[in-house]
C-alpha positions in Angstrom: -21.0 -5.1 -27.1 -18.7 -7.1 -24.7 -16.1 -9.1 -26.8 -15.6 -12.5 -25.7 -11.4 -14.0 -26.3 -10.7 -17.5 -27.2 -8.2 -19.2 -25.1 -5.2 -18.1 -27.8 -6.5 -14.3 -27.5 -6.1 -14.8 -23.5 -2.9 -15.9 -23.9 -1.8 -13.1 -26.1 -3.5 -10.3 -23.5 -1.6 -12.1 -20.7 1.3 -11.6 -22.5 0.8 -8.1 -23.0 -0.5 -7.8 -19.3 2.8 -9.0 -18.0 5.1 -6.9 -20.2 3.4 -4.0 -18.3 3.7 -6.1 -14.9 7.6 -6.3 -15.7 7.5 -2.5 -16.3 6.2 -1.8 -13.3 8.6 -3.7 -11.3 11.3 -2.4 -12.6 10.0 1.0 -12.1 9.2 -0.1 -8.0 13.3 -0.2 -8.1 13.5 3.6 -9.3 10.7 5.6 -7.0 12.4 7.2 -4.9 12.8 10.6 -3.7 14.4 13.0 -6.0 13.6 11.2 -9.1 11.0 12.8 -11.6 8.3 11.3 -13.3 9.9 12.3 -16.6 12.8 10.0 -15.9 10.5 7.1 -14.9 8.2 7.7 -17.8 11.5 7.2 -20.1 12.6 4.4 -18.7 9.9 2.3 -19.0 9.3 3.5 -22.7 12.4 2.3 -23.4 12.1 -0.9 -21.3 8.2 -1.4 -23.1 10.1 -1.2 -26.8 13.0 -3.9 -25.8 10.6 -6.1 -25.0 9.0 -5.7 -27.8 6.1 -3.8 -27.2 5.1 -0.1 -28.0 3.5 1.7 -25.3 0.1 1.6 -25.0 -0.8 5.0 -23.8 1.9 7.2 -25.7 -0.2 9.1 -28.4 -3.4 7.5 -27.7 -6.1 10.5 -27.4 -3.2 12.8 -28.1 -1.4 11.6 -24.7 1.9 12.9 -24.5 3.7 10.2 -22.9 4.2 6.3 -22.2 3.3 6.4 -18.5 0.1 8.6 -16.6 2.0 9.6 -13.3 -0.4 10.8 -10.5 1.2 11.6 -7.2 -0.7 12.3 -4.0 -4.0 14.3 -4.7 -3.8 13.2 -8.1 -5.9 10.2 -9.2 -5.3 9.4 -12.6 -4.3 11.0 -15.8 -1.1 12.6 -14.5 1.4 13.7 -17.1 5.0 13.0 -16.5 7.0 16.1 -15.6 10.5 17.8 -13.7 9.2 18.0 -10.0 11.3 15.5 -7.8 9.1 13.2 -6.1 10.0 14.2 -2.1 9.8 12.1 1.0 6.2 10.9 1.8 4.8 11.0 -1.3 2.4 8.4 -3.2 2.8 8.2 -6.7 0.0 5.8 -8.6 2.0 4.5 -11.9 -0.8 3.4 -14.6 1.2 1.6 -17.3 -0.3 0.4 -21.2 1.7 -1.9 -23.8 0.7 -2.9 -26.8 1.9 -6.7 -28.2 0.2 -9.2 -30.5 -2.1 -6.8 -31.2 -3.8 -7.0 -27.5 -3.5 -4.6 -24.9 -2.0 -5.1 -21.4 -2.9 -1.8 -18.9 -2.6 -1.8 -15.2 -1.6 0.2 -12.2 0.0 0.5 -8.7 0.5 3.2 -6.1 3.9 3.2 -4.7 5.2 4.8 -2.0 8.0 7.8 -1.7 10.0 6.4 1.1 7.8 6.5 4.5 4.9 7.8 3.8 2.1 8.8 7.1 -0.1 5.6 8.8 -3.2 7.3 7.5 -1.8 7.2 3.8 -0.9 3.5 3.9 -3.9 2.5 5.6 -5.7 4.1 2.2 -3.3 2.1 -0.1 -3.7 -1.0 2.1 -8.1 -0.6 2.0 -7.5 0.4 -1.9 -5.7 -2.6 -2.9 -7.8 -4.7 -1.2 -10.9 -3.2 -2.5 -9.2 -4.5 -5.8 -9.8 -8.3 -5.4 -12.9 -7.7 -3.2 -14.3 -6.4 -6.8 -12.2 -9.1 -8.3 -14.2 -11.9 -6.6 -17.1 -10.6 -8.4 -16.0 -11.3 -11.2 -17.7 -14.7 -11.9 -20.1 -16.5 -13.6 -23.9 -15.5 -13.1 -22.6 -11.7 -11.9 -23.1 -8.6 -13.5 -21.4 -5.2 -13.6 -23.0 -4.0 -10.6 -22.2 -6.7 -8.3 -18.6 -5.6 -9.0 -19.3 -2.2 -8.5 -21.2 -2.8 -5.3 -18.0 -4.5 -3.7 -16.1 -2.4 -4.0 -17.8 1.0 -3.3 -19.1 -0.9 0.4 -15.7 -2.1 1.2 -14.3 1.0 0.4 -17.0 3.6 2.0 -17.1 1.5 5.1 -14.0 2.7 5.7 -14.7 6.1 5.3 -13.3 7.0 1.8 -14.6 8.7 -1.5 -15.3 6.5 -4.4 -14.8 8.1 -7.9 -17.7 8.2 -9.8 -16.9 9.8 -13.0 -13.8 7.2 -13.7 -14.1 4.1 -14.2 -12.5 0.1 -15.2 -13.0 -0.9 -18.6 -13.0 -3.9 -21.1 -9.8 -4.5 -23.0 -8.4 -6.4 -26.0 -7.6 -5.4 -29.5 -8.8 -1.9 -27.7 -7.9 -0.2 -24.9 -11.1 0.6 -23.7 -13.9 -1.8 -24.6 -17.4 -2.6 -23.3 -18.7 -3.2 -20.4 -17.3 -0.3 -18.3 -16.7 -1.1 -15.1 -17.5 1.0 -12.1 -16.3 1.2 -8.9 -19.9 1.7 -7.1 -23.1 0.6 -8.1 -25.9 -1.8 -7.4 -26.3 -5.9 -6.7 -27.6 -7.4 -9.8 -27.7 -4.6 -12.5 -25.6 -3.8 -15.2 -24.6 -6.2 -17.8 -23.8 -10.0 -17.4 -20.4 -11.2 -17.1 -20.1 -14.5 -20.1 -17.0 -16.6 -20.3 -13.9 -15.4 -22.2 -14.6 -11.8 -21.5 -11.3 -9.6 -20.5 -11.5 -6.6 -18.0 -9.7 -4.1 -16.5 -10.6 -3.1 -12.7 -9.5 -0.5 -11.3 -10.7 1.4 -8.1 -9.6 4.7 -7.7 -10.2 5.6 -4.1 -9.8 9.0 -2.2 -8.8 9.6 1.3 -11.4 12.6 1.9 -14.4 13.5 -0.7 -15.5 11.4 -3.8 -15.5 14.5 -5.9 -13.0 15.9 -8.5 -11.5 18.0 -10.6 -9.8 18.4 -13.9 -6.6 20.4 -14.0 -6.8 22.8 -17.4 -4.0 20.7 -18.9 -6.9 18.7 -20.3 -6.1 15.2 -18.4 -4.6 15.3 -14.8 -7.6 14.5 -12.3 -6.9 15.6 -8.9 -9.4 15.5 -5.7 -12.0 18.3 -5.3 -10.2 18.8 -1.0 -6.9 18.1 -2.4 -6.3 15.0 -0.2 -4.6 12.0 -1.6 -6.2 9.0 -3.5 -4.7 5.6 -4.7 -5.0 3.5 -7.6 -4.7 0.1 -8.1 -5.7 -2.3 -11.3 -5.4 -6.2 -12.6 -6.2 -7.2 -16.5 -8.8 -10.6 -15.4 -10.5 -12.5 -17.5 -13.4 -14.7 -17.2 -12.0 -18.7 -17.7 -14.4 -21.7 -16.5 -16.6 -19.3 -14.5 -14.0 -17.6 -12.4 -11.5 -14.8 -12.9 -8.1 -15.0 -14.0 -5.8 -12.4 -13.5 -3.7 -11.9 -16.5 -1.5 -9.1 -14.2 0.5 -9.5 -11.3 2.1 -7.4 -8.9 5.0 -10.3 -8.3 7.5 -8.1 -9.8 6.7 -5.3 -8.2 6.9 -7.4 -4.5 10.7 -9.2 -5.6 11.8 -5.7 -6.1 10.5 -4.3 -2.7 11.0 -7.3 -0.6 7.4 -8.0 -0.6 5.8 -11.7 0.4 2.1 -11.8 -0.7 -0.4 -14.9 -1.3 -3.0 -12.0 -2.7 -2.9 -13.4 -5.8 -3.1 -17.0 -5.3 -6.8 -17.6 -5.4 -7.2 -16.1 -9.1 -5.0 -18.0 -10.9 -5.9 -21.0 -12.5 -2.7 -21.5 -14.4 0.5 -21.1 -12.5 2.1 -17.7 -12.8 5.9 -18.3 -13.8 8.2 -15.6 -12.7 
């Protein structure tokens, strides 16, 4: 059952969305090669608690740790360990908090210093696929018509969409209904009504759409071993249209990034 949030909830999720948007840039300052994802993954529990927040993912399902760290032909799931990142790696960061009672969870893939044209292109494609799915999200729509977006813009390009992952509702849960695929069909699925919250997320592979799961019980990693990125916004759905409760603003003043990406789904002005 989808779980529609009054304007106060909203306020409350954004609040917990940007605590992990903050996280996140903070982190953009620290990849770099020859840091481990252990290190990062401390850091930003530590930065998550002094803003007081808990971590959203540390312990939930028996997950070891505050951050899921998936670099290169890893999708999603990762677990934080010792191996230096190296030169020319992509590292998707997929960060939870926990404030208020509401969840905030996005992600980002970052690169490792200069990583190959044919990587970027993929993170470039991925990250747009994110707001081509975002767009969907409107009044009248449906799951599917997300979905559908994104799997089209995505495939036309020539890259494997994840089937067996997918975006989720969020609030007082982490995962709530509807889920949210990143493939699917025009018109089917369930309807999106107003005040419902959302997490989108395509996960998108360079080669093949398949997958596997590593015996450590969560890291995903793709079937050929090629890399996929992994990208995702908190929206919700205020006066028909989506609102994106996220941002990647922090993320872009810490890399030297100008971007207007954002600027069509927000309703209220985001202030840094």
């Amino acid at each position: 059952m989808i779980i529609p949030k009054s304007n106060e909830e909203i306020e409350l999720m954004r609040e917990s969305a940007l605590i992990v948007s903050k996280t996140l840039g903070m982190l953009a300052k620290e990849v770099k090669p020859g840091v481990t994802s252990l290190q990062l993954d401390k850091l930003a529990e530590e930065f998550i608690r002094d803003h007081g927040a808990e971590p959203g993912f540390l312990g939930m399902y028996d997950f070891p740790n505050s951050l899921c760290m998936s670099p290169n032909a890893e999708v999603v799931h990762g677990i934080p360990n010792d191996v230096p990142l190296q030169e020319g790696d992509i590292i998707s960061i997929d960060c939870g908090a926990l404030k208020n009672d509401f969840y905030g969870d996005h992600a980002y893939t970052f690169e490792v210093g200069e990583v190959t044209p044919e990587v970027k292109k993929l993170l470039k494609v991925t990250k747009e696929s994110l707001y081509v799915g975002i767009r969907e999200f409107k009044k009248g729509n449906r799951v599917g018509d997300v979905g559908y977006a994104i799997q089209k813009y995505c495939e036309d390009h020539g890259y494997g969409v994840v089937r067996e992952l997918v975006g989720h509702g969020i609030g007082r849960t982490m995962h709530e209904d509807p889920e949210m695929p990143n493939y699917g069909r025009r018109g089917r699925g369930k309807k999106f009504i107003e005040g419902m919250t959302v997490a989108i997320e395509p996960m998108i592979n360079l080669g093949t759409r398949r997958i596997e799961q590593l015996k450590d019980g969560w890291t995903i990693l793709t079937a050929d071993r090629k890399p996929s990125a992994h990208f995702e916004h908190d929206v919700a759905l205020i006066n028909g249209k989506p609102e994106l409760l996220s941002t990647f603003a922090y993320i872009y003043e810490a890399l030297g990034i100008t971007s207007d990406e954002e600027d069509e789904f927000r309703q209220k002005e985001l202030i840094l």
